[in-house]
N, CA, C and O atoms as a Maestro MAE file, in Angstrom:
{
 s_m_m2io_version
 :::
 2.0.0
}

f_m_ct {
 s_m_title
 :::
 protein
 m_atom[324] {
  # First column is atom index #
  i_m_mmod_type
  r_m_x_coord
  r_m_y_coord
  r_m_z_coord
  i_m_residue_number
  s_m_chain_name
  s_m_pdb_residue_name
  s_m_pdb_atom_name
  i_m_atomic_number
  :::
  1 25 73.749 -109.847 -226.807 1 A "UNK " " N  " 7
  2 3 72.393 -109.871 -226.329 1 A "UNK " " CA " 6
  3 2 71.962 -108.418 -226.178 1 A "UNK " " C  " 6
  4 15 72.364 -107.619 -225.332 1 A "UNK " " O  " 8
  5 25 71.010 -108.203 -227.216 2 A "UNK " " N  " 7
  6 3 70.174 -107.162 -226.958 2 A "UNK " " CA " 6
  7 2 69.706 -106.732 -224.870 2 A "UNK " " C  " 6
  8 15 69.653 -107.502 -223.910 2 A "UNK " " O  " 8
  9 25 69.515 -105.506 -224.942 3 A "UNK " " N  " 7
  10 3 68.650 -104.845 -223.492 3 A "UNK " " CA " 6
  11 2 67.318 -105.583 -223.813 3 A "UNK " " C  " 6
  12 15 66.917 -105.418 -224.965 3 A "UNK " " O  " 8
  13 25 66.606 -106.321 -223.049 4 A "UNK " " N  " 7
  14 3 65.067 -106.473 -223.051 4 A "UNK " " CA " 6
  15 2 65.184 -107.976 -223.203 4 A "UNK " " C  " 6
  16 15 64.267 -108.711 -222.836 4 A "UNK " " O  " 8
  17 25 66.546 -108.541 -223.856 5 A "UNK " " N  " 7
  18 3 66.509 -110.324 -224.168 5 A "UNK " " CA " 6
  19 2 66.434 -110.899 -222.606 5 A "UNK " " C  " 6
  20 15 66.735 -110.165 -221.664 5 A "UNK " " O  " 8
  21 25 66.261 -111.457 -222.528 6 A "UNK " " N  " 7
  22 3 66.029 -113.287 -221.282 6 A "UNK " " CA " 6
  23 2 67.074 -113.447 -221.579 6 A "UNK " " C  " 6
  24 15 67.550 -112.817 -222.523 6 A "UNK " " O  " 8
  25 25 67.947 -114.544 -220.721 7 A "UNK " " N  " 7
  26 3 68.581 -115.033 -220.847 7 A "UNK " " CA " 6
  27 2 67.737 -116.906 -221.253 7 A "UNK " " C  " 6
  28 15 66.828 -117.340 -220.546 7 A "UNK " " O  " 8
  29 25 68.127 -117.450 -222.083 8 A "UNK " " N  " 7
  30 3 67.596 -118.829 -222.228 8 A "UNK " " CA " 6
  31 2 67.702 -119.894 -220.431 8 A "UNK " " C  " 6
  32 15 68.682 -119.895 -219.686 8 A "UNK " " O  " 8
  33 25 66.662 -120.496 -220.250 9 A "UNK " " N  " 7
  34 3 66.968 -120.803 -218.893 9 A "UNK " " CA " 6
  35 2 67.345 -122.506 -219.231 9 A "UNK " " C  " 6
  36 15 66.517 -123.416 -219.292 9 A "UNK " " O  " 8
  37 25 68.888 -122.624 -219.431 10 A "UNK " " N  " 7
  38 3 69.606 -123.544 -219.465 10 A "UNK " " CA " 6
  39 2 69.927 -124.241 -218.359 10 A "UNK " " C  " 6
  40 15 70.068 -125.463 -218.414 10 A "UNK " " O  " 8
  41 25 70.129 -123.318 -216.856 11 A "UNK " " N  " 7
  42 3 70.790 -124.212 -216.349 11 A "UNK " " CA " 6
  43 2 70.251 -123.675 -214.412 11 A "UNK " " C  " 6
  44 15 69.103 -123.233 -214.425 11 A "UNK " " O  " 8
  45 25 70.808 -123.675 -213.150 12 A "UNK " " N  " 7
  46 3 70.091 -123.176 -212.591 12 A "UNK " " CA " 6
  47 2 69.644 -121.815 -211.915 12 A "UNK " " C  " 6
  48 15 70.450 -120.885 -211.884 12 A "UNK " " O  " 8
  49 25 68.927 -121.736 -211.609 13 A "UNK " " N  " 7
  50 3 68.747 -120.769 -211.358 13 A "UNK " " CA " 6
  51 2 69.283 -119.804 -209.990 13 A "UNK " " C  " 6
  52 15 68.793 -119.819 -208.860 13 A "UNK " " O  " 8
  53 25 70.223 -119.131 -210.392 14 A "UNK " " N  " 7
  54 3 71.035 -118.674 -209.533 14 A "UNK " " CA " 6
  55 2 71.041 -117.605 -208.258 14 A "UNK " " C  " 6
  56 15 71.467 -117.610 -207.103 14 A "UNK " " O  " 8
  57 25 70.208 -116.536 -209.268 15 A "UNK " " N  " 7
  58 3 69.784 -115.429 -208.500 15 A "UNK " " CA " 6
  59 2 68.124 -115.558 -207.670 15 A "UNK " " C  " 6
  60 15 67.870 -114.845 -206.699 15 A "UNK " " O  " 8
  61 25 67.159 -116.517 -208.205 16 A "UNK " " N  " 7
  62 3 66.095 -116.564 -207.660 16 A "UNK " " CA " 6
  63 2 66.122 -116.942 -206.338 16 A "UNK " " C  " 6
  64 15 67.106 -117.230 -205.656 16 A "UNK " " O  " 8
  65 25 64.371 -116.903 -205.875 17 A "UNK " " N  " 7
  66 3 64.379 -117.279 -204.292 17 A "UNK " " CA " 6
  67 2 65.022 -119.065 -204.598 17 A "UNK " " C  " 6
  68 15 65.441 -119.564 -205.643 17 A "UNK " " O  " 8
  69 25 64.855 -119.715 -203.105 18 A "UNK " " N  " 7
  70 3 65.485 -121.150 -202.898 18 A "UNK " " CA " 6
  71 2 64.262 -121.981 -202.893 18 A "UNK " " C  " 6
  72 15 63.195 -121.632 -202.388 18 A "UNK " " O  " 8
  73 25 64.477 -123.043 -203.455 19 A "UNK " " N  " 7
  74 3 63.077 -124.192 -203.719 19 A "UNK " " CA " 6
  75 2 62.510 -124.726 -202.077 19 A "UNK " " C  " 6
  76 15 62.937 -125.043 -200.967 19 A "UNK " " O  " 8
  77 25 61.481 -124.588 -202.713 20 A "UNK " " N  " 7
  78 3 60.482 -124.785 -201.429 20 A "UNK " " CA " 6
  79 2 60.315 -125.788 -201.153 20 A "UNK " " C  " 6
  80 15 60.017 -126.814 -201.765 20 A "UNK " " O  " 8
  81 25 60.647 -125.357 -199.447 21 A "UNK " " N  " 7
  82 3 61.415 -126.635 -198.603 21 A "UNK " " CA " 6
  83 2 59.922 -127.801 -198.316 21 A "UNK " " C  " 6
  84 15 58.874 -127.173 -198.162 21 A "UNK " " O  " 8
  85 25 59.787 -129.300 -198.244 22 A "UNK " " N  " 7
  86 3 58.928 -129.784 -198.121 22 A "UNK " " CA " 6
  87 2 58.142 -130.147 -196.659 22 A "UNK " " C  " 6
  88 15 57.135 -130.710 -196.229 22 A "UNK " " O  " 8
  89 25 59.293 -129.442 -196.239 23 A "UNK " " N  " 7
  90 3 58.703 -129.549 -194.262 23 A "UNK " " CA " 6
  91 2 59.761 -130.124 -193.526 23 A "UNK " " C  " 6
  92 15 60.758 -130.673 -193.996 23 A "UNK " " O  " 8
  93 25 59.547 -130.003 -192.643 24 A "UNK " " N  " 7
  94 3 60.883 -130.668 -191.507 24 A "UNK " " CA " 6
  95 2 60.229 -131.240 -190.869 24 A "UNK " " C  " 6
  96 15 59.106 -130.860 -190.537 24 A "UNK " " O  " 8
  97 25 60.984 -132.768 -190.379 25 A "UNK " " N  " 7
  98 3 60.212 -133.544 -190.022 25 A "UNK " " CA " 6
  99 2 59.787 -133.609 -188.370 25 A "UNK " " C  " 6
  100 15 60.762 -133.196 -187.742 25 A "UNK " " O  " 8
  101 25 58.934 -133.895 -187.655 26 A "UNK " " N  " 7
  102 3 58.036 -133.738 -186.526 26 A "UNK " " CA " 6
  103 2 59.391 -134.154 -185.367 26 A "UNK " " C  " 6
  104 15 60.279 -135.005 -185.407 26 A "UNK " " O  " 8
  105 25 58.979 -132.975 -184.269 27 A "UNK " " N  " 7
  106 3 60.098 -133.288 -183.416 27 A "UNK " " CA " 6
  107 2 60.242 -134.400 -182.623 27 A "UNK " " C  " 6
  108 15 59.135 -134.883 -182.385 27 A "UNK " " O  " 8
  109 25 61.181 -135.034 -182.094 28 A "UNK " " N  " 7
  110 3 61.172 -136.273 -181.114 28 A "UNK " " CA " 6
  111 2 60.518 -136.482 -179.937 28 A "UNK " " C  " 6
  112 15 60.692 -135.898 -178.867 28 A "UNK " " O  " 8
  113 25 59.785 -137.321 -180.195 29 A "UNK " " N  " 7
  114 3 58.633 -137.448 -178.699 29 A "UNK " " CA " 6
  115 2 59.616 -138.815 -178.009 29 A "UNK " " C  " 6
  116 15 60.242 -139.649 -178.662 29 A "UNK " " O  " 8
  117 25 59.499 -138.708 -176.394 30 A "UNK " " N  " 7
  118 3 59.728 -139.186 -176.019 30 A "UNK " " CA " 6
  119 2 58.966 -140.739 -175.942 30 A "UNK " " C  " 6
  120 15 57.783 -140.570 -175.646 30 A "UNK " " O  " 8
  121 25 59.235 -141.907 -176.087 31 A "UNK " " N  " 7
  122 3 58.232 -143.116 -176.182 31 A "UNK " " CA " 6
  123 2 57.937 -143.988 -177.252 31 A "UNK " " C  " 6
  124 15 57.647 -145.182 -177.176 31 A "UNK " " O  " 8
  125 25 58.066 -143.102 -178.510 32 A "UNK " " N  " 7
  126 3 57.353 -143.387 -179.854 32 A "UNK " " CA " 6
  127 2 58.985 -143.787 -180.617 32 A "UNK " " C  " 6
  128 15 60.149 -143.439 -180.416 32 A "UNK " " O  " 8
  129 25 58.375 -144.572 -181.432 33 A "UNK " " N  " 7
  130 3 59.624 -144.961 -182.294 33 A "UNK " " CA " 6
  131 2 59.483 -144.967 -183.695 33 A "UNK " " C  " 6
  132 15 58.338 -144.719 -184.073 33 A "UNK " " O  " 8
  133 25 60.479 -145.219 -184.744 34 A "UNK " " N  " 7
  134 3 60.318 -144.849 -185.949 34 A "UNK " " CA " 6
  135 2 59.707 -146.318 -186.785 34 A "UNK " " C  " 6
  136 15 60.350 -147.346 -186.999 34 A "UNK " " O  " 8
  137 25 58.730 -146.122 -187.040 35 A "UNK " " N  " 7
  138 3 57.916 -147.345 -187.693 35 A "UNK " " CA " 6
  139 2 59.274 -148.022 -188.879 35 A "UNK " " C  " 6
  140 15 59.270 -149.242 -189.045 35 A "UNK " " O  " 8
  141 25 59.990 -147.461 -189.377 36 A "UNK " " N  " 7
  142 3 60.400 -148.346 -189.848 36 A "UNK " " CA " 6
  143 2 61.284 -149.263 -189.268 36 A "UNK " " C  " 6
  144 15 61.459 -150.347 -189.824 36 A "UNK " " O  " 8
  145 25 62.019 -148.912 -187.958 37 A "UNK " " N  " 7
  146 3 62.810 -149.837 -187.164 37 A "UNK " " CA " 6
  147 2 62.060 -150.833 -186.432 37 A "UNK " " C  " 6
  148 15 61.109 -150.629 -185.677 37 A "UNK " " O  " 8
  149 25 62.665 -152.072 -186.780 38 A "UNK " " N  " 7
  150 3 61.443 -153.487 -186.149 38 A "UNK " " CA " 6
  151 2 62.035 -152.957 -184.882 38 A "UNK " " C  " 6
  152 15 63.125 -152.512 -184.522 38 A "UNK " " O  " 8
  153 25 60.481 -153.265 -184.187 39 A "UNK " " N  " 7
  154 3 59.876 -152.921 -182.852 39 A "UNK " " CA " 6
  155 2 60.732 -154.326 -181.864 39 A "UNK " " C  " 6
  156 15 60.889 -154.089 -180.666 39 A "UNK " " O  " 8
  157 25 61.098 -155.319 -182.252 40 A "UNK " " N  " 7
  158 3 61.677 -156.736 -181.600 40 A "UNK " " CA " 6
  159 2 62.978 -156.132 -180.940 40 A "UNK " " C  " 6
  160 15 63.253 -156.263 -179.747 40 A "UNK " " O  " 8
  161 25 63.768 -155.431 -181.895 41 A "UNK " " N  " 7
  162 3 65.469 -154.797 -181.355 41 A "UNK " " CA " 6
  163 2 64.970 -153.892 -180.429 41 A "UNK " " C  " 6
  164 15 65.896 -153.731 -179.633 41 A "UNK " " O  " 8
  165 25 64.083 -153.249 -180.105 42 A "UNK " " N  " 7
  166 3 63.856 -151.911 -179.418 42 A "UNK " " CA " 6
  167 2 63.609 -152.707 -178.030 42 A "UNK " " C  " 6
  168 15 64.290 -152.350 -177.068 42 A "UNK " " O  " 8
  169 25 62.748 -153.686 -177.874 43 A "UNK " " N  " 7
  170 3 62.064 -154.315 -176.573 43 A "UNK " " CA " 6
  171 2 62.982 -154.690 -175.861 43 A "UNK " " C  " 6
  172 15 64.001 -155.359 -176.030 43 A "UNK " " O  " 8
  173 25 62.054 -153.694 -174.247 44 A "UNK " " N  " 7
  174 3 63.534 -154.226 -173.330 44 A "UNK " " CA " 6
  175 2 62.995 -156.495 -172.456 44 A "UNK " " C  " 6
  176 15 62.146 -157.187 -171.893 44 A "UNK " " O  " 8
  177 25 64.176 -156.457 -172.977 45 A "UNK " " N  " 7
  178 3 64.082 -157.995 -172.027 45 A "UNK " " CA " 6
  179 2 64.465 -158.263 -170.635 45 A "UNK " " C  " 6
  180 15 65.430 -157.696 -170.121 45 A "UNK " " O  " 8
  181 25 63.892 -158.928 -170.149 46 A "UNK " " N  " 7
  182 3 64.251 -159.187 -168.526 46 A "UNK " " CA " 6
  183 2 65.617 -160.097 -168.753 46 A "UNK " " C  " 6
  184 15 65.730 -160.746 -169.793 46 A "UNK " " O  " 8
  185 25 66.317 -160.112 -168.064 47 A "UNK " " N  " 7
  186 3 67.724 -160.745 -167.741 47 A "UNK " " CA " 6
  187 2 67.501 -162.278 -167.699 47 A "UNK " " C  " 6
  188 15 66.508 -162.677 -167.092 47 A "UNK " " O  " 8
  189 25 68.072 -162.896 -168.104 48 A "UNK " " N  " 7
  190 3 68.139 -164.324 -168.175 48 A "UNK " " CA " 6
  191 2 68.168 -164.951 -166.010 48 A "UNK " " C  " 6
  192 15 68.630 -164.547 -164.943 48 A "UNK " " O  " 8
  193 25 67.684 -165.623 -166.325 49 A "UNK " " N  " 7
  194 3 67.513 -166.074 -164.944 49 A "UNK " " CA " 6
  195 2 68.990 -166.388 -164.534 49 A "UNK " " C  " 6
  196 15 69.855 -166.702 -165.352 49 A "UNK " " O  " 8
  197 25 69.240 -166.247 -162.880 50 A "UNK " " N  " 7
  198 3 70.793 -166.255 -162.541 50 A "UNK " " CA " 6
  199 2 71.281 -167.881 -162.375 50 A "UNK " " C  " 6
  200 15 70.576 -168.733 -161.834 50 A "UNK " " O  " 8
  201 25 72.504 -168.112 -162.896 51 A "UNK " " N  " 7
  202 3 72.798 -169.303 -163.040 51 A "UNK " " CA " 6
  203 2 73.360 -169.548 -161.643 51 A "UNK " " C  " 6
  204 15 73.610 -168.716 -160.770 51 A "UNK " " O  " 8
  205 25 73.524 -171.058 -161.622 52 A "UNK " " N  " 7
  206 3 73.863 -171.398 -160.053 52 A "UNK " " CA " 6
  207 2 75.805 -171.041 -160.060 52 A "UNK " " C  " 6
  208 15 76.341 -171.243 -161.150 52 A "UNK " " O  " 8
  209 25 76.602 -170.619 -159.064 53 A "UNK " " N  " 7
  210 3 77.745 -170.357 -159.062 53 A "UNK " " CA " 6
  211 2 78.730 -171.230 -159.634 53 A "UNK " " C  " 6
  212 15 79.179 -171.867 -158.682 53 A "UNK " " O  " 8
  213 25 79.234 -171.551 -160.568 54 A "UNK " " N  " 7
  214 3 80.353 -172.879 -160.694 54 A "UNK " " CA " 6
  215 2 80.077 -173.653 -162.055 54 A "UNK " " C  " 6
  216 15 80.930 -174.224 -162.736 54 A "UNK " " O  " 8
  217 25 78.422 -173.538 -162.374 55 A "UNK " " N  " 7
  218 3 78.482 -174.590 -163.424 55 A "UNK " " CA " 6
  219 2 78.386 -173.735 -164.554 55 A "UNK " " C  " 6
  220 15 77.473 -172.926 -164.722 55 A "UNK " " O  " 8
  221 25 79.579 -173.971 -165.517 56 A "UNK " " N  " 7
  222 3 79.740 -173.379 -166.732 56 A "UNK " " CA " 6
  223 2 78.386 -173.492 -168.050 56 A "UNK " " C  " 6
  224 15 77.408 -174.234 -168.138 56 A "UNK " " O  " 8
  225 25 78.737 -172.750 -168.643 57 A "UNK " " N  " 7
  226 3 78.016 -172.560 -170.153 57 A "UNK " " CA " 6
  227 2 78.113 -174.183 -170.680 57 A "UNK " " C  " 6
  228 15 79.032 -174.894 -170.275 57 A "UNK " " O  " 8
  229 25 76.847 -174.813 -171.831 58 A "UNK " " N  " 7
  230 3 77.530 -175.577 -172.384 58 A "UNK " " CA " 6
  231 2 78.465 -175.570 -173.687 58 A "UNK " " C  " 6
  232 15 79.044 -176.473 -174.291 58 A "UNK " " O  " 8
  233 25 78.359 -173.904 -173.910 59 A "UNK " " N  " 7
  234 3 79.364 -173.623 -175.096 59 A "UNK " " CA " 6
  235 2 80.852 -173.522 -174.191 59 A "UNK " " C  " 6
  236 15 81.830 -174.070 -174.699 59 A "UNK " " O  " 8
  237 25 80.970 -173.025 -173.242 60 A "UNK " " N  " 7
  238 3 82.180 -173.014 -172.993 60 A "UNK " " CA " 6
  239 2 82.936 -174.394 -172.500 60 A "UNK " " C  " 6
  240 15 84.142 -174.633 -172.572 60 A "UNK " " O  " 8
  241 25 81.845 -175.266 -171.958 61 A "UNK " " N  " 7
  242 3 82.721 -176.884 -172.285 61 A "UNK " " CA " 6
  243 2 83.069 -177.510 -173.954 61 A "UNK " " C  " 6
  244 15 83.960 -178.219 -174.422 61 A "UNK " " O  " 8
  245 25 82.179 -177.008 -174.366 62 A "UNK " " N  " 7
  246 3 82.359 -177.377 -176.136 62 A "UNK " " CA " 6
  247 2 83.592 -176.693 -176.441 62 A "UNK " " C  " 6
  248 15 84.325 -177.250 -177.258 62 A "UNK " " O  " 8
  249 25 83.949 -175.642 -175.969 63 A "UNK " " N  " 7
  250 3 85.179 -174.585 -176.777 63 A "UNK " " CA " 6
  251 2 86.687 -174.789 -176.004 63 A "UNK " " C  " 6
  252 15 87.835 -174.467 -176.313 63 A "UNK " " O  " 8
  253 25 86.176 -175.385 -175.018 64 A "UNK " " N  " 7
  254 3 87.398 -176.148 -173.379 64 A "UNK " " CA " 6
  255 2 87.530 -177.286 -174.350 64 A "UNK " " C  " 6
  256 15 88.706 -177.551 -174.601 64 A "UNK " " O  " 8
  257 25 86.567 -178.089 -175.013 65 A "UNK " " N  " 7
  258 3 87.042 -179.721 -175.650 65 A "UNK " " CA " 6
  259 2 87.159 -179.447 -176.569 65 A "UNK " " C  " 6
  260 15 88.015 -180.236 -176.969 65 A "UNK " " O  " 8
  261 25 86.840 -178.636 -177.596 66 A "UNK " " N  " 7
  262 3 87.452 -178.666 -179.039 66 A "UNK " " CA " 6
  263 2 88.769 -177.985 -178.603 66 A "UNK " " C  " 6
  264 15 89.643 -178.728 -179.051 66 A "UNK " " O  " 8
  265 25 89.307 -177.053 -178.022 67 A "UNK " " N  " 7
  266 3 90.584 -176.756 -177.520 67 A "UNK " " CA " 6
  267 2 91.444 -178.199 -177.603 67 A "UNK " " C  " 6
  268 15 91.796 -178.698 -178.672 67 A "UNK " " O  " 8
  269 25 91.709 -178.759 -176.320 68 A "UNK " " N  " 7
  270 3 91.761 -179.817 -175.823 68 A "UNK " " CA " 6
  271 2 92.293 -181.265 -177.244 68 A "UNK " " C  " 6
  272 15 93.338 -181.874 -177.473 68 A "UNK " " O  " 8
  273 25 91.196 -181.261 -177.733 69 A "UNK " " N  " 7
  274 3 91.067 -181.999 -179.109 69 A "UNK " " CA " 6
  275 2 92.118 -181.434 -179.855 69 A "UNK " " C  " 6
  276 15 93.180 -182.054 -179.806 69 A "UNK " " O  " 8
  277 25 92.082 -180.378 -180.554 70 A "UNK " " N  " 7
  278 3 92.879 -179.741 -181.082 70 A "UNK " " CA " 6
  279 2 94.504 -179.927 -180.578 70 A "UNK " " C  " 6
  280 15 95.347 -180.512 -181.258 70 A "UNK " " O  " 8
  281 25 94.690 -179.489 -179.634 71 A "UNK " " N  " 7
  282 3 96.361 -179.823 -178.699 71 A "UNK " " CA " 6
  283 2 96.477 -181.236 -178.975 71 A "UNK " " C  " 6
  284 15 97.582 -181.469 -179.464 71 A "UNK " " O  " 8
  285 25 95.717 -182.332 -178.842 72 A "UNK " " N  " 7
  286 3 95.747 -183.730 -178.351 72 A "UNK " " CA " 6
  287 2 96.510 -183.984 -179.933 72 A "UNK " " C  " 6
  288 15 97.561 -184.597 -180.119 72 A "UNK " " O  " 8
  289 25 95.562 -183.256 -181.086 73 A "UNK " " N  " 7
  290 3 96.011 -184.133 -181.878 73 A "UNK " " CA " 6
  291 2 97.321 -183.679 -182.730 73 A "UNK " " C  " 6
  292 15 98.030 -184.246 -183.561 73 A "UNK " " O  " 8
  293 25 97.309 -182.556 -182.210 74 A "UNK " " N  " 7
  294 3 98.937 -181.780 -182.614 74 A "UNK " " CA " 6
  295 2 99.938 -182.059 -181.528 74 A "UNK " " C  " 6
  296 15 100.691 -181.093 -181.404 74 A "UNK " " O  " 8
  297 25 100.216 -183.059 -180.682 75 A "UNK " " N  " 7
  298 3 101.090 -183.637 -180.356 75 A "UNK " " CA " 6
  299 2 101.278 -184.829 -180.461 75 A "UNK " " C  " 6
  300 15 102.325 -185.387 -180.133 75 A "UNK " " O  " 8
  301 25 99.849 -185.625 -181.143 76 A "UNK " " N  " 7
  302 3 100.046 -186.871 -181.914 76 A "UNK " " CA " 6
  303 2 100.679 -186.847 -183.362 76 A "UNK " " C  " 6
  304 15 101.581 -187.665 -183.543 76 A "UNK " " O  " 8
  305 25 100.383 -186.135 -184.278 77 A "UNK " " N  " 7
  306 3 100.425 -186.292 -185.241 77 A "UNK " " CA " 6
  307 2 102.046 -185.073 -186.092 77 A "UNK " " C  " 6
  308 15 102.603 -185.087 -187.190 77 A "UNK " " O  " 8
  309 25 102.244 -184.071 -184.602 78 A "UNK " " N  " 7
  310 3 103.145 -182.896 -185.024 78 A "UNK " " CA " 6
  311 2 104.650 -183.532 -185.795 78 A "UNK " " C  " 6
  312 15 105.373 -184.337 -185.209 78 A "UNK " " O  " 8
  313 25 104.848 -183.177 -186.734 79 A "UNK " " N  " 7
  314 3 106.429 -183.196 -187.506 79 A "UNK " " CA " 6
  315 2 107.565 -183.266 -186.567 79 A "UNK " " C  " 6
  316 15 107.706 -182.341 -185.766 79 A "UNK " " O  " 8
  317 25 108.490 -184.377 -186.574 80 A "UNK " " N  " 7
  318 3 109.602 -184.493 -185.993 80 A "UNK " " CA " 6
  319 2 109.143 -185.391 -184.071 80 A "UNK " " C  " 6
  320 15 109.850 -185.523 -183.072 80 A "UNK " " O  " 8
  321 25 108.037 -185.702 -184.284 81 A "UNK " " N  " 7
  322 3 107.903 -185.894 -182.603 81 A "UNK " " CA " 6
  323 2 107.178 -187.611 -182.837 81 A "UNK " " C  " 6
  324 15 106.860 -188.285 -181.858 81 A "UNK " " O  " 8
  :::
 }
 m_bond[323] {
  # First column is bond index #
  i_m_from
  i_m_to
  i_m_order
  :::
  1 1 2 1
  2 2 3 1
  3 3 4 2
  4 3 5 1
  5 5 6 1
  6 6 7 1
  7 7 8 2
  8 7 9 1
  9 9 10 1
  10 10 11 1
  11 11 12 2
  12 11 13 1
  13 13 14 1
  14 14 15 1
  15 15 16 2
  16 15 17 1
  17 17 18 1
  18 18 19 1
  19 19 20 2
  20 19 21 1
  21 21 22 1
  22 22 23 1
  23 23 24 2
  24 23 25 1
  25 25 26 1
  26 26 27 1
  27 27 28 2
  28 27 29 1
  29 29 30 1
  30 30 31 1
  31 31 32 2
  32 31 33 1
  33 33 34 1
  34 34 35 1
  35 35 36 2
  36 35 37 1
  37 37 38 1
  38 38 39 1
  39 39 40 2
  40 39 41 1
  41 41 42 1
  42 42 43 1
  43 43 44 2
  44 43 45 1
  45 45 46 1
  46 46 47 1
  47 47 48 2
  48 47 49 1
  49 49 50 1
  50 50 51 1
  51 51 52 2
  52 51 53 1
  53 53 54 1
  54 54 55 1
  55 55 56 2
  56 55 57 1
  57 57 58 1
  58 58 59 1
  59 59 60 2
  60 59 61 1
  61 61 62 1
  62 62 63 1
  63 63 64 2
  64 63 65 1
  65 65 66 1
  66 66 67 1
  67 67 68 2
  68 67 69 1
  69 69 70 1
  70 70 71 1
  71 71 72 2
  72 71 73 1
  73 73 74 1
  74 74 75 1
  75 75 76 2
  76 75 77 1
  77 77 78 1
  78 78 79 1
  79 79 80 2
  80 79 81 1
  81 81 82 1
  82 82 83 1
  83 83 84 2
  84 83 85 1
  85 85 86 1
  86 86 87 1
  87 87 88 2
  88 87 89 1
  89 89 90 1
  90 90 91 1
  91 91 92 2
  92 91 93 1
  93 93 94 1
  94 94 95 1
  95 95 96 2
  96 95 97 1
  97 97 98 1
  98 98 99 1
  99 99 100 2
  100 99 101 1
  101 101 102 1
  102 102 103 1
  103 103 104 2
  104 103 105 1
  105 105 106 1
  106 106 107 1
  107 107 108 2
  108 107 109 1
  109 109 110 1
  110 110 111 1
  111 111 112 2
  112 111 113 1
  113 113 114 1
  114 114 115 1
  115 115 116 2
  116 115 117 1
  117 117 118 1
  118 118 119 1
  119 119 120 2
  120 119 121 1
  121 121 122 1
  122 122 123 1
  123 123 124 2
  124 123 125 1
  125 125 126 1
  126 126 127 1
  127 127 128 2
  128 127 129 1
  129 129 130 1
  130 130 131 1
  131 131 132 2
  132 131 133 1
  133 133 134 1
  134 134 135 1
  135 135 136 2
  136 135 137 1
  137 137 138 1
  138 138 139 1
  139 139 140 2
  140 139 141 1
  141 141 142 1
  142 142 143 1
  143 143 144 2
  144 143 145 1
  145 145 146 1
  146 146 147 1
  147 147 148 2
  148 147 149 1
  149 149 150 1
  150 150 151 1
  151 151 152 2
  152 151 153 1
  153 153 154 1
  154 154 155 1
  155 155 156 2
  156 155 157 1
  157 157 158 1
  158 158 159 1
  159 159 160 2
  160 159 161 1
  161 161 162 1
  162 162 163 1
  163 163 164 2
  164 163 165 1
  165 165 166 1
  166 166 167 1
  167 167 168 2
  168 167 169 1
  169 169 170 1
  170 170 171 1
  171 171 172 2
  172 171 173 1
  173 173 174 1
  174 174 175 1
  175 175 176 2
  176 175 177 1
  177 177 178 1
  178 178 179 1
  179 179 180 2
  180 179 181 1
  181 181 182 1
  182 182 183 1
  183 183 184 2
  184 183 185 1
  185 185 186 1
  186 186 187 1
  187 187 188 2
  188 187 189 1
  189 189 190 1
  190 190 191 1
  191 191 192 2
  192 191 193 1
  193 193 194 1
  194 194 195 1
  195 195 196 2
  196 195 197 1
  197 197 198 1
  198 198 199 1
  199 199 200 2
  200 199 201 1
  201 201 202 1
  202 202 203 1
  203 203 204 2
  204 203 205 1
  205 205 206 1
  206 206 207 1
  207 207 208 2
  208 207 209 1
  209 209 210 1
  210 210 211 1
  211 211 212 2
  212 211 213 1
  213 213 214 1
  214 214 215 1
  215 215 216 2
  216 215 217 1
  217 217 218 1
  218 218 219 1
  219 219 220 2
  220 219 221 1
  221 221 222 1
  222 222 223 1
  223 223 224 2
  224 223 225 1
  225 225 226 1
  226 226 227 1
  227 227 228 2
  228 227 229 1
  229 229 230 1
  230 230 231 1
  231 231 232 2
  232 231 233 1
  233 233 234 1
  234 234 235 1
  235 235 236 2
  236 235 237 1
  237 237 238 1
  238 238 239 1
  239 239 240 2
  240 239 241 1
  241 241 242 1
  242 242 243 1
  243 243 244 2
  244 243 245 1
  245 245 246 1
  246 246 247 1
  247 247 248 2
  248 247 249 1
  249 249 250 1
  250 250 251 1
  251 251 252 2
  252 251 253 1
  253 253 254 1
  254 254 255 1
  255 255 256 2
  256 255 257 1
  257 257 258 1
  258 258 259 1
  259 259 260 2
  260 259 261 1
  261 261 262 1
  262 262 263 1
  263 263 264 2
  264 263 265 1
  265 265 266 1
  266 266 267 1
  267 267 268 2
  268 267 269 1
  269 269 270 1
  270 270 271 1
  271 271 272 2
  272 271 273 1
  273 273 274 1
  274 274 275 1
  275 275 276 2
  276 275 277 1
  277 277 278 1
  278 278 279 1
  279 279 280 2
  280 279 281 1
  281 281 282 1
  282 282 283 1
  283 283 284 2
  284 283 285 1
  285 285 286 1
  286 286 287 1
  287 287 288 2
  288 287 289 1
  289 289 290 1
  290 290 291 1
  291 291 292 2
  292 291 293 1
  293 293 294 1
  294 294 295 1
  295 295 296 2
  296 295 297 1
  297 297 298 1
  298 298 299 1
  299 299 300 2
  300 299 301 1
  301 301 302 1
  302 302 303 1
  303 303 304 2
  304 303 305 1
  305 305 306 1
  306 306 307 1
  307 307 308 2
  308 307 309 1
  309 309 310 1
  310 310 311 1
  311 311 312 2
  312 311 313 1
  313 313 314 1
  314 314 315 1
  315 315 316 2
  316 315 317 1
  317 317 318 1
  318 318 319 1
  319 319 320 2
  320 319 321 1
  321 321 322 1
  322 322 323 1
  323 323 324 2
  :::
 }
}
């Protein structure tokens, strides 16, 4: 290469300034939220009303009798018994 040639601009550019940045995004305000996160997960909820002392869930009687069920019928039906 001749004094006075360019170099062909193949590939990047190494020595130049750095590509211009498109902005940084706005600082965090307290309150405001990011429009793309649904607003439903963010909302605070009041606490479920207090249950009376003693009387269980009705999932946890469902999960007490399918238990229950389960044992009953593996000592009816278990190999050798």
């Amino acid at each position: 290469m001749a004094t006075g040639d360019r170099p062909a601009d193949d590939g990047p550019d190494l020595g130049g300034s750095p590509p211009s940045d498109p902005g940084d995004t706005p600082p965090y305000q307290r309150g405001t939220h990011d429009p793309v996160v649904d607003s439903v997960w963010l909302r605070h909820r009041p606490p479920p009303p207090p249950r009376p002392r003693g009387v269980p869930r009705l999932t946890t009687v469902l999960l007490i009798a399918a238990f229950v069920a389960v044992l009953v019928l593996y000592l009816v039906v278990r190999p050798g018994g």
